[in-house]
C-alpha positions, 0 to 999 in steps of 0.5 A: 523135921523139915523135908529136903527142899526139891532142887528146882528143875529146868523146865521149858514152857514154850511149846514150840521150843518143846517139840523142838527139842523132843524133836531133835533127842528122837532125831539122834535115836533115830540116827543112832538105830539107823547106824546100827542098821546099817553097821549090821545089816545088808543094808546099803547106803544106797538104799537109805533115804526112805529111812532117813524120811521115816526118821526125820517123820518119826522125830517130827511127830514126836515133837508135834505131840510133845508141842501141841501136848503142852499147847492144850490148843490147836493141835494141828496148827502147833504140830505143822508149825513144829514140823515146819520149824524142825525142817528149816533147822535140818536143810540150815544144819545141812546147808552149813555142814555139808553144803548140800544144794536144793534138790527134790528132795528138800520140798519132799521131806518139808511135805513129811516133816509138815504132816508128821507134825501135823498129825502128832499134833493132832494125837497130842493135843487130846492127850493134854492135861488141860483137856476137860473131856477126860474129867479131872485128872 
């Protein structure tokens, strides 16, 4: 009896272009959450911005772990480089849709989104497979 065949699944090799799309799936949960807090809590839009930094450091360390995971390599380096790339995608997703002008706060969530990355990058890269520390896996 022959097995059914595996239908093959898409797969991204690219370790950057990984983090980058974890990135943005932990990105839409993070709005997501911080709708449902806004919606049913006291919490005013006023007050929001540190919760959107969380957020967007939150998405970023998600996609420097996923990024230098799959790196095996240079786990900070890979890490900054996805937090650096996820965070030119946001001020151009900003730019183009709301016409958001350059503030403050742009170089303050690059300085975030960098050491987020950085760090999960960091955590993620001694988590990889390709690590000869943890013997055979």
């Amino acid at each position: 009896m022959n097995p059914i065949p595996r239908v093959s699944g898409f797969r991204i090799t690219s370790p950057l272009l990984s983090g980058i799309v974890w990135s943005i799936i932990w990105l839409g949960a993070g709005t997501l959450l911080l709708s449902l807090m806004l919606y049913s809590s006291s919490l005013s839009e006023s007050n929001v911005l540190p919760w959107v930094y969380g957020t967007h450091g939150a998405a970023s360390l998600a996609g420097g772990f996923t990024s230098a995971r799959r790196s095996g390599k240079r786990g900070w380096y890979i890490g900054a480089m996805t937090g650096l790339l996820y965070v030119i995608l946001v001020v151009i997703i900003g730019f183009l849709s709301q016409d958001i002008d350059w503030s403050s706060r742009i170089p303050l969530l690059a300085l975030v989104t960098l050491l987020a990355g950085a760090f999960g990058g960091m955590l993620g890269v001694n988590t990889g497979s390709s690590s000869s520390a943890g013997g055979k896996r």
